[in-house]
DRENMI-441657 format. One line per field, with one value per atom (N, C-alpha, C, O, CB): residue number from 1; atom name; z, x, y. Coordinates in steps of 0.001 Angstrom, whole numbers, plus 524288, in hexadecimal, padded with zeros to 5 digits. Glycine has a CB too. Example, Ala and Ser with C-alpha at 12.3 -4.5 7.8 and 13.67 -1.06 7.14 Angstrom:
BEGIN
num	(1;1;1;1;1;2;2;2;2;2)
atome	(N;CA;C;O;CB;N;CA;C;O;CB)
z	(81E78;81E78;81E78;82111;82356;81BA8;81BE4;81EBE;81F67;8165D)
x	(83386;8300C;83390;8379C;82C2C;83232;83566;83264;83461;83704)
y	(7E9C6;7EE6C;7F31C;7F309;7EE87;7F736;7FBDC;8001E;80472;7FDAA)
***
This chain:
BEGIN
num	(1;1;1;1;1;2;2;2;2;2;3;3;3;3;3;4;4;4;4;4;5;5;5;5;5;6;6;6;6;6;7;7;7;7;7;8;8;8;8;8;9;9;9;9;9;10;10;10;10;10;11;11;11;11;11;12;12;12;12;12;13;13;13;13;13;14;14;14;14;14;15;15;15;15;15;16;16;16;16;16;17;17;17;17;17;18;18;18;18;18;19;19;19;19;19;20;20;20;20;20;21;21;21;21;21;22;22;22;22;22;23;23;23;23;23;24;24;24;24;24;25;25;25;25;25;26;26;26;26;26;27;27;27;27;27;28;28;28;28;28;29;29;29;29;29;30;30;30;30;30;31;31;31;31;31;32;32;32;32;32;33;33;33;33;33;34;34;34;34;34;35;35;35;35;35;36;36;36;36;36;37;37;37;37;37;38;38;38;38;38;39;39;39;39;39;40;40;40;40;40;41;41;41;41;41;42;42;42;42;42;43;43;43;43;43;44;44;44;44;44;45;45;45;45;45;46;46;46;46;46;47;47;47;47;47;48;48;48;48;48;49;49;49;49;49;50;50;50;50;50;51;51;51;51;51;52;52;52;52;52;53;53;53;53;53;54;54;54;54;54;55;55;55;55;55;56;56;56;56;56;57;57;57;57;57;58;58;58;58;58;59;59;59;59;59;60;60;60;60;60;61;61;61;61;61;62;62;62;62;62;63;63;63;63;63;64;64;64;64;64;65;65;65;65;65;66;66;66;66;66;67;67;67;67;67;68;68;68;68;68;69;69;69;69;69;70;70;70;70;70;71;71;71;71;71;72;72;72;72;72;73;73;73;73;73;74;74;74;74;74;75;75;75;75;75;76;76;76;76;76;77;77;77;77;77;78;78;78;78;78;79;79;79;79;79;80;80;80;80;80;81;81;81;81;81;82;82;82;82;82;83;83;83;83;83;84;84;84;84;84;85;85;85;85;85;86;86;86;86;86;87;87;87;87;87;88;88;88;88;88;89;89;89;89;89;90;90;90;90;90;91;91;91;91;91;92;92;92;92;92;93;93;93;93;93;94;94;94;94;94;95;95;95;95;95;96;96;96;96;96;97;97;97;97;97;98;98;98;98;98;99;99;99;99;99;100;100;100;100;100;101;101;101;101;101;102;102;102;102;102;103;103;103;103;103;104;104;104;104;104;105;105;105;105;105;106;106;106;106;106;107;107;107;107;107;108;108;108;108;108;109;109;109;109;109;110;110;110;110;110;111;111;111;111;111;112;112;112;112;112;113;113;113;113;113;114;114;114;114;114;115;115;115;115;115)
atome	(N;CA;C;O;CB;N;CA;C;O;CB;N;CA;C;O;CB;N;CA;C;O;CB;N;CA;C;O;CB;N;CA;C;O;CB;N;CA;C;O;CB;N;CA;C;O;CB;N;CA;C;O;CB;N;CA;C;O;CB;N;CA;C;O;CB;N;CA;C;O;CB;N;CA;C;O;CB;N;CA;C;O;CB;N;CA;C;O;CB;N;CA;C;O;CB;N;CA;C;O;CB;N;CA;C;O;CB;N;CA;C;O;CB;N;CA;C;O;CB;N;CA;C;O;CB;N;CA;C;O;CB;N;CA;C;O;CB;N;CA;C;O;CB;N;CA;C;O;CB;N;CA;C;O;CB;N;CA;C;O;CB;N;CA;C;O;CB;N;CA;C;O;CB;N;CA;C;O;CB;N;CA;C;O;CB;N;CA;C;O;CB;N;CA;C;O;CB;N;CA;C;O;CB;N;CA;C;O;CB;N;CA;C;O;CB;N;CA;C;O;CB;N;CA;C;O;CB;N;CA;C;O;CB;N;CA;C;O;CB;N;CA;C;O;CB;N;CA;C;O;CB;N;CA;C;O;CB;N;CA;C;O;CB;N;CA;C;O;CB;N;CA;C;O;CB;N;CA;C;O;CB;N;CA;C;O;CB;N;CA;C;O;CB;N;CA;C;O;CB;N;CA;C;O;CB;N;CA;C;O;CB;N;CA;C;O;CB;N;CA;C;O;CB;N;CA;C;O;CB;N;CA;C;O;CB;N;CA;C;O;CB;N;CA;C;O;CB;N;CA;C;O;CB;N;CA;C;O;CB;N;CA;C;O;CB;N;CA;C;O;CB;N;CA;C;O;CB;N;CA;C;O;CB;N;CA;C;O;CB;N;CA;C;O;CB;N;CA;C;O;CB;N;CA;C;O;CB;N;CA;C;O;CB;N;CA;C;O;CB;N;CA;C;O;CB;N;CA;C;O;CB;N;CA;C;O;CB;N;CA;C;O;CB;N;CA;C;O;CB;N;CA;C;O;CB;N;CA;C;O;CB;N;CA;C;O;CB;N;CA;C;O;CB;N;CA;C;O;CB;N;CA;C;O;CB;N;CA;C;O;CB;N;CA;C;O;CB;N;CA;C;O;CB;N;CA;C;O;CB;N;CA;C;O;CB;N;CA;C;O;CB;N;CA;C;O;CB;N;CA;C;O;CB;N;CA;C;O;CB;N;CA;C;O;CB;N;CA;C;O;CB;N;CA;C;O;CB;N;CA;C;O;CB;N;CA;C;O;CB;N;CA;C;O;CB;N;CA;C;O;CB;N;CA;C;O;CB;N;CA;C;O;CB;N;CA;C;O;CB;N;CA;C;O;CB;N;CA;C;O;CB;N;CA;C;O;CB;N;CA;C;O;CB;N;CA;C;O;CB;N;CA;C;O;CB;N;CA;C;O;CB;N;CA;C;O;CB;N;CA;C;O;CB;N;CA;C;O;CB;N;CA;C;O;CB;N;CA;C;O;CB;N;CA;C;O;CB;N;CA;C;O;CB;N;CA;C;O;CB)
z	(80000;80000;80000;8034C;804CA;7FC5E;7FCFB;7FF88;7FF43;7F659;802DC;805C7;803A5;8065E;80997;7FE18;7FB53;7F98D;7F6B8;7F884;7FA4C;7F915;7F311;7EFD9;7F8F4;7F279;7EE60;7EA41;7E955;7EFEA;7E874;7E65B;7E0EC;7DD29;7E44E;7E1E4;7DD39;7DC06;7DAD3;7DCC9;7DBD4;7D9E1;7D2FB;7D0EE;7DC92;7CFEA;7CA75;7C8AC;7CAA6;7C7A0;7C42F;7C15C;7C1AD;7C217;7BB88;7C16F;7C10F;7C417;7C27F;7C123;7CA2E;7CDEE;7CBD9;7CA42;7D19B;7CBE5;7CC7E;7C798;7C3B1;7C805;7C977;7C5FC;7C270;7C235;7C779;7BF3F;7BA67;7BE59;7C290;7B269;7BBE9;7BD8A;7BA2A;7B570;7BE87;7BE1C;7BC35;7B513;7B15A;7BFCD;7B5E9;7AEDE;7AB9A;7A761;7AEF9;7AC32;7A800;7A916;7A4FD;7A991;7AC80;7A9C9;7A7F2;7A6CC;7AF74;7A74C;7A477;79ED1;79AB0;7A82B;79F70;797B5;7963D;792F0;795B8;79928;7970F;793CD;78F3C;79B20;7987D;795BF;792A8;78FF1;7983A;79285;78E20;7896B;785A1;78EDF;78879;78551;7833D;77EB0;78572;785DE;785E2;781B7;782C8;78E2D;77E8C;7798B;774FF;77403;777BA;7728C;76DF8;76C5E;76F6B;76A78;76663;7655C;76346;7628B;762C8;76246;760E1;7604B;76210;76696;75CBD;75BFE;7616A;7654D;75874;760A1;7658B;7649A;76038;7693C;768E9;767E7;76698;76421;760BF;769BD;76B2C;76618;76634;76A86;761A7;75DB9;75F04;75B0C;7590F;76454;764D0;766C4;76851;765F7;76736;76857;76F81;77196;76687;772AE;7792C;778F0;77AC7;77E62;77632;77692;773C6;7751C;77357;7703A;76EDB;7725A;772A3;769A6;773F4;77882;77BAD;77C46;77B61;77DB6;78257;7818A;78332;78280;77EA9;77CA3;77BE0;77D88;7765F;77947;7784F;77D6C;77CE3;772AB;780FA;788AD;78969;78A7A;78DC7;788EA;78998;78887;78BAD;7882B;782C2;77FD3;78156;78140;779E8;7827E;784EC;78AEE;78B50;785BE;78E1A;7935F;79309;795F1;796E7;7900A;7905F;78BBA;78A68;7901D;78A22;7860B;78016;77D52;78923;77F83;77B09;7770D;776A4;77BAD;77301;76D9E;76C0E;76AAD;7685D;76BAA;76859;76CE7;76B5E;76527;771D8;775C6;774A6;778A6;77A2D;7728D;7727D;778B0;77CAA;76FF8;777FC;77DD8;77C2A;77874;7814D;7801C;77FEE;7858F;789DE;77F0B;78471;78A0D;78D34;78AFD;787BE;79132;7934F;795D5;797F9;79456;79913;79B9A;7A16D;7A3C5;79A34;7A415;7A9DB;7A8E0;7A496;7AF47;7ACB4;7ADA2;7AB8F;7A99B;7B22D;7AB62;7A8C8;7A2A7;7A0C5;7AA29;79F48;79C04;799E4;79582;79A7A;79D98;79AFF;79DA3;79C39;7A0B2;7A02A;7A25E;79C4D;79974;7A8D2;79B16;796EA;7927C;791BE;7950E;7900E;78CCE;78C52;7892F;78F7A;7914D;79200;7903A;78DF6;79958;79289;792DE;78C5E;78AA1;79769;7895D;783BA;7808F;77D0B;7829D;78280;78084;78027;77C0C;7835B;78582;78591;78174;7815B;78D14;77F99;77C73;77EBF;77CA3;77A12;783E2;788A8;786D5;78742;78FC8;784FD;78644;78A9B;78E46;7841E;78B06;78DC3;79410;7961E;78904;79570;79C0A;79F98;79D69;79CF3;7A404;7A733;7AB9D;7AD2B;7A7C3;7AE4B;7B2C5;7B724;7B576;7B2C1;7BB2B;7BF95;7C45A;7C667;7C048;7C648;7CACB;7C9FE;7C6DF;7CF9D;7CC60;7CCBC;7C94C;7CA35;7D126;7C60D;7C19E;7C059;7C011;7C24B;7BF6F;7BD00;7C00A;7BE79;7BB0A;7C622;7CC14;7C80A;7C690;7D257;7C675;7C4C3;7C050;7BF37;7C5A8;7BCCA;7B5AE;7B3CD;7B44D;7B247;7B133;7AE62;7A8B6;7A529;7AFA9;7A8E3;7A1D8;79F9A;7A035;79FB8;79C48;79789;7923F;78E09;795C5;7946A;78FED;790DE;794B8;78E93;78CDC;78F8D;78DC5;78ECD;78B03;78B5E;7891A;78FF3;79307;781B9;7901B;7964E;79454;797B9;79AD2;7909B;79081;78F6B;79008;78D32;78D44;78D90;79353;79539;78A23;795D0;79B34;79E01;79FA5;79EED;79E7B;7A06B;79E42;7A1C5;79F17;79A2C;796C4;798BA;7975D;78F42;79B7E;79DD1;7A3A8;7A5D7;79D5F;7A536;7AA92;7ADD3;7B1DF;7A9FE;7AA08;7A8C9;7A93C;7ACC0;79EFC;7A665;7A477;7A7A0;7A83F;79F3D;7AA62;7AEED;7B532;7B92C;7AFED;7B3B1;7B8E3;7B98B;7BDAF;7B8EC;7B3A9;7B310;7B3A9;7B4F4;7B137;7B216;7B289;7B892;7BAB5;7AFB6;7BB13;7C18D;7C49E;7C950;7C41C;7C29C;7C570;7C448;7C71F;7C5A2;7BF1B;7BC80;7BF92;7C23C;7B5C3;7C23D;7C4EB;7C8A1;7C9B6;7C4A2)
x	(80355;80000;80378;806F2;7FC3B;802A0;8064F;8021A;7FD51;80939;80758;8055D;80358;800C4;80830;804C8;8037D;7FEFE;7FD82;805D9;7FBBB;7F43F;7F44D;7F7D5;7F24A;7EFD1;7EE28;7EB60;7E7BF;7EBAA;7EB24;7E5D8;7E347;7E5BA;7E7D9;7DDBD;7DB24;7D76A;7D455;7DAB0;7D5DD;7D204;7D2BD;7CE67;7D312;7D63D;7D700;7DC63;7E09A;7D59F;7DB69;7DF24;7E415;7E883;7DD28;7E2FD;7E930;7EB7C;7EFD7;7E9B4;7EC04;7ECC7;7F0B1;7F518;7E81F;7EF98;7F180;7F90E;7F995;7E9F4;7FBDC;7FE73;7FE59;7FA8C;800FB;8028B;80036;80200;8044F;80486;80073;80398;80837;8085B;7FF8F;80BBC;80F24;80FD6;812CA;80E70;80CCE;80BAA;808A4;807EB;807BC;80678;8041B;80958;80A7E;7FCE8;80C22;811D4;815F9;81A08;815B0;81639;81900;815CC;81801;81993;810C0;80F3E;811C7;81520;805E8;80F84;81160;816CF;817AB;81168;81A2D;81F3F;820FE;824D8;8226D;81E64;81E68;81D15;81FB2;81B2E;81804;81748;819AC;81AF1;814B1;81B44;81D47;82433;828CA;81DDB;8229C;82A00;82628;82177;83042;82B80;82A44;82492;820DB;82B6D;8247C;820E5;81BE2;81D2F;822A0;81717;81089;80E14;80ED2;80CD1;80AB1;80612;802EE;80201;8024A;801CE;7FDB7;7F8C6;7F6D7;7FEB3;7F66B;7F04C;7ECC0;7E8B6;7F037;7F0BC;7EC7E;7EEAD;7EE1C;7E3DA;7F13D;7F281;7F6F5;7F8FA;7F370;7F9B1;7FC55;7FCE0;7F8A6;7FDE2;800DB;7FF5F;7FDD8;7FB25;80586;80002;7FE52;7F89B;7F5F3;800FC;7F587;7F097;7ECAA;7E84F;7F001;7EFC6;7ECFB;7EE14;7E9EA;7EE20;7EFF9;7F164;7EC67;7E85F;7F5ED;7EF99;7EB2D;7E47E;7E227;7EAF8;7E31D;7DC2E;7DCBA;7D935;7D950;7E124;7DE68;7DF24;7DDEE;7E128;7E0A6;7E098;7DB53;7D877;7E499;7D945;7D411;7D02E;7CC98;7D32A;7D022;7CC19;7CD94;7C94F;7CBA6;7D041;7D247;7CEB0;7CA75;7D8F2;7D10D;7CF63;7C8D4;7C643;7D2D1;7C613;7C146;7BE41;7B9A4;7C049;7C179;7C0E3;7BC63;7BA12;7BF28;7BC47;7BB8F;7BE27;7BF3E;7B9D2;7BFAF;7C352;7C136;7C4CF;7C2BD;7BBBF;7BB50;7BCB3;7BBFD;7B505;7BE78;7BD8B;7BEFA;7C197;7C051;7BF3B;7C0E7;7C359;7C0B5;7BCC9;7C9AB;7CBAC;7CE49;7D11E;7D007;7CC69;7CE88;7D1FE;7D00D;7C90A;7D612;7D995;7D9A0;7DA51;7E15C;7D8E7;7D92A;7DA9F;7DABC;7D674;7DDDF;7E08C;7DF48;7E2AA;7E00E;7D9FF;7D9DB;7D2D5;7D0CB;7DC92;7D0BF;7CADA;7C776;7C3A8;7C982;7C7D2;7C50E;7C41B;7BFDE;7C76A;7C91B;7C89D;7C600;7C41A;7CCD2;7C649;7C3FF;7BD65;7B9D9;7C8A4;7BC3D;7B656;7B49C;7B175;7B632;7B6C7;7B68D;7B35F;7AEB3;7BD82;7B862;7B819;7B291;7AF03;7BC79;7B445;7AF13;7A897;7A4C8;7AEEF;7A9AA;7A494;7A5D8;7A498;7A510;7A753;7A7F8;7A59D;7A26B;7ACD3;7A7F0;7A6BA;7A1B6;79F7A;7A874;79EA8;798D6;795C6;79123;796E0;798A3;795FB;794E1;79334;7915C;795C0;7963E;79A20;79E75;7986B;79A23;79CFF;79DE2;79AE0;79B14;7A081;7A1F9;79DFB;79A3A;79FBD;7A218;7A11F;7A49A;7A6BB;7A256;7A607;7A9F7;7A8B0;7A424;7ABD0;7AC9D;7AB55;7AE5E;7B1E0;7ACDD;7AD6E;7AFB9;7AF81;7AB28;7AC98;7B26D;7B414;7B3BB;7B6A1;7B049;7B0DA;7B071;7ACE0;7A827;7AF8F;7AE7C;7ACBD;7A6A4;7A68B;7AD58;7A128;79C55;79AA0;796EC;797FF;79C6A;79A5F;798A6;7942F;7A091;79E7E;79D5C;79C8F;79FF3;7A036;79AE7;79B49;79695;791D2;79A0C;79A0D;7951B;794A7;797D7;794FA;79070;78F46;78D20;7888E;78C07;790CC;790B1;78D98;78E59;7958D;78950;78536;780D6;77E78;784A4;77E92;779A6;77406;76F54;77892;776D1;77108;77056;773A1;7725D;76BC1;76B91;76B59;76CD7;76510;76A22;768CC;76CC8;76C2F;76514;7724D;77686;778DC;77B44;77942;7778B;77A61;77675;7792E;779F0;7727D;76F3D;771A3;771ED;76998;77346;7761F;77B04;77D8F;77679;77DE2;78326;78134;782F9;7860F;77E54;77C23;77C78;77E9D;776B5;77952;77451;77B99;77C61;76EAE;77E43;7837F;7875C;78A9E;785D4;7878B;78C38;78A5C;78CEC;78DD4;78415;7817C;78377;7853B;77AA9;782DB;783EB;78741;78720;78359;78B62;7911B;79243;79458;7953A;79051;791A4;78E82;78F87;78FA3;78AA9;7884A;78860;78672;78408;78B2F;79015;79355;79366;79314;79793;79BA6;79CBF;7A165;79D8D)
y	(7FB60;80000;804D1;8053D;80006;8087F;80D6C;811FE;8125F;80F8A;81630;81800;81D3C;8203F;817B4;81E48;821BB;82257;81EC0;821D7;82635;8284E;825E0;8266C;83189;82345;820DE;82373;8206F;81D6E;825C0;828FA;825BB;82401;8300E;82594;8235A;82436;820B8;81F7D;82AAA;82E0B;82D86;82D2C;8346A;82D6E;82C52;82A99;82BCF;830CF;82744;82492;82847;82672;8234B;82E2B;83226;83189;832D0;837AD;82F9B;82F53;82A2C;82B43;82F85;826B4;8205B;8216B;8242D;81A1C;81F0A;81D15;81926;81637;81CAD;818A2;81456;80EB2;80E94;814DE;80B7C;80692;8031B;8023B;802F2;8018F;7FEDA;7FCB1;7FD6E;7FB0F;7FAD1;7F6AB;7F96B;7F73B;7F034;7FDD5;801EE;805B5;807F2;8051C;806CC;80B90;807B8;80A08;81077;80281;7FEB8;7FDA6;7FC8C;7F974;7FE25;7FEAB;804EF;805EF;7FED4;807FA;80CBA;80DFF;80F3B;80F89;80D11;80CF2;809C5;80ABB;80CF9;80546;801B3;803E8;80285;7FD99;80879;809DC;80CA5;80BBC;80A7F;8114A;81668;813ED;814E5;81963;811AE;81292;81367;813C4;80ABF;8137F;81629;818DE;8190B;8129C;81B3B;81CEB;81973;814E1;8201A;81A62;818F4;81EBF;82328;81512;81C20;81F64;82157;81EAA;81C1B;825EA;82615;826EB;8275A;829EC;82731;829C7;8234B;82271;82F6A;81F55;819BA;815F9;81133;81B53;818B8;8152C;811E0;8100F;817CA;81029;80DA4;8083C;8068C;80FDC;804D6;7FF27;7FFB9;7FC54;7FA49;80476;80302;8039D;8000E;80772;8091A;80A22;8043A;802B0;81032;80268;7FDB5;7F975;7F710;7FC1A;7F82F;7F595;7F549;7F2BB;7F854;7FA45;7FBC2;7F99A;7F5BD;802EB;7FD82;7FBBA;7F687;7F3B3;7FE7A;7F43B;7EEE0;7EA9C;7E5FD;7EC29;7EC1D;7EAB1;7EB95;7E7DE;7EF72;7F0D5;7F1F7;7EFBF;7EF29;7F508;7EDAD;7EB61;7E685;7E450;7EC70;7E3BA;7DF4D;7DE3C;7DBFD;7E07B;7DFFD;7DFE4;7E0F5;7DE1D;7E480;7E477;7E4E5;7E107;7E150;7EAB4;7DE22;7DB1C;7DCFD;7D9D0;7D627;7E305;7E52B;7E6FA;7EBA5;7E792;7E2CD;7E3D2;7E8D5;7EBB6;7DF25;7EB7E;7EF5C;7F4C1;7F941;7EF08;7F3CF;7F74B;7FD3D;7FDC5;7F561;8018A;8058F;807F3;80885;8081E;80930;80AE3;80FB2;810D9;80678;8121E;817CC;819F0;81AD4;81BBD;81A4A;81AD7;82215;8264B;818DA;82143;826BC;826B7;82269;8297E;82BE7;82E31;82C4E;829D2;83350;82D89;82BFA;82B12;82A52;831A5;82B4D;82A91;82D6F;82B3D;82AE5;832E1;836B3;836E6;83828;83AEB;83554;83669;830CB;8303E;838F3;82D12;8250A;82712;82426;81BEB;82A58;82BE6;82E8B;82C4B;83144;832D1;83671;831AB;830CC;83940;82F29;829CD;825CF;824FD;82640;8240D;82040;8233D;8215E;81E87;828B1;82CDF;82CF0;828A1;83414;82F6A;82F66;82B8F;82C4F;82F2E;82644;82140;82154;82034;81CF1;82305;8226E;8282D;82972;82295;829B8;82F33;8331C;83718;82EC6;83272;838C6;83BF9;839ED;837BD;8402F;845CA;848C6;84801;8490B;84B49;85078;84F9C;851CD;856E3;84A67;847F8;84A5D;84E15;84159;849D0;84A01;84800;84813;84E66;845E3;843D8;847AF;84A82;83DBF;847C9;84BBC;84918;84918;8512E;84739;843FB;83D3E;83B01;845D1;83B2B;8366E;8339E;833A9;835A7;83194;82F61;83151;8361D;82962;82EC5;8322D;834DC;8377F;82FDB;835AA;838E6;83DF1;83EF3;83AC4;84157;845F5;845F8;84931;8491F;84510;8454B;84921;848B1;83E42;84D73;85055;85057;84FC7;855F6;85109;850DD;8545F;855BF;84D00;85678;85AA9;85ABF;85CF0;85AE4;8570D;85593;856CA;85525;85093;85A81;85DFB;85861;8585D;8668E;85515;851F7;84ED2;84D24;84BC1;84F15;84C1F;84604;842F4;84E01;84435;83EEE;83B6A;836AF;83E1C;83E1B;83C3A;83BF3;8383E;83ED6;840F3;840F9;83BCC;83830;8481E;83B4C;83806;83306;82FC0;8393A;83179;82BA8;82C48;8286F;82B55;82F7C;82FFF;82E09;82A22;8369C;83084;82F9D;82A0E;82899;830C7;827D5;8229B;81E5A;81B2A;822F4;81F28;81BBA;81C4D;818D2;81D0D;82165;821A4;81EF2;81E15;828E0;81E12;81CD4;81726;81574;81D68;8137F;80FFC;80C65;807C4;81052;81054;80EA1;80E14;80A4F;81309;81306;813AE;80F62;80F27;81A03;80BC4;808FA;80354;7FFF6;80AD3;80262;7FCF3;7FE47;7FA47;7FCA7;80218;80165;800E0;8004C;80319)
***
């Protein structure tokens, strides 16, 4: 047990682990294409589609939580969301049609009551 404060309010906080900064630098020689056209980004997704066992899976990699919240919300055809603190607690919506916000509503209730 270390005697050092733990913090685990968000992923920014945590360091990487051992065997993900050993792919890294594994990756990190020479030059590739960027912008996902390379063999790690194919790699990667195809772990994804693997483990969730969907060949057609579309994976899109992001930065920390906010921006894979952003994503997922996109995926579903929501615009101009945000979340503000703790995951759907605070989320406002910038969509004056109510019946979409009500189909946002109806689906975040859902999700929160599957989990």
């Amino acid at each position: 047990m270390t005697a050092e404060l733990q913090q685990f309010a968000s992923e920014n906080y945590a360091g990487i682990c051992p065997e993900a900064w050993a792919a890294m630098a594994n990756a990190n020689r020479g030059h590739v294409p960027a912008y996902g056209e390379d063999q790690w980004t194919q790699a990667a997704a195809d772990a994804f589609r693997a483990l969730f066992e969907k060949d057609d899976a579309e994976v899109f990699f992001a930065f920390n939580g906010t921006a894979a919240n952003s994503l997922a919300l996109g995926d579903r055809g929501w615009r101009f969301y945000t979340f503000i603190g703790d995951g759907a607690l605070f989320m406002f919506a910038w969509d004056a049609d109510p019946t979409r916000v009500d189909a946002l509503a109806r689906d975040i209730r859902a999700i929160s009551a599957a989990s």
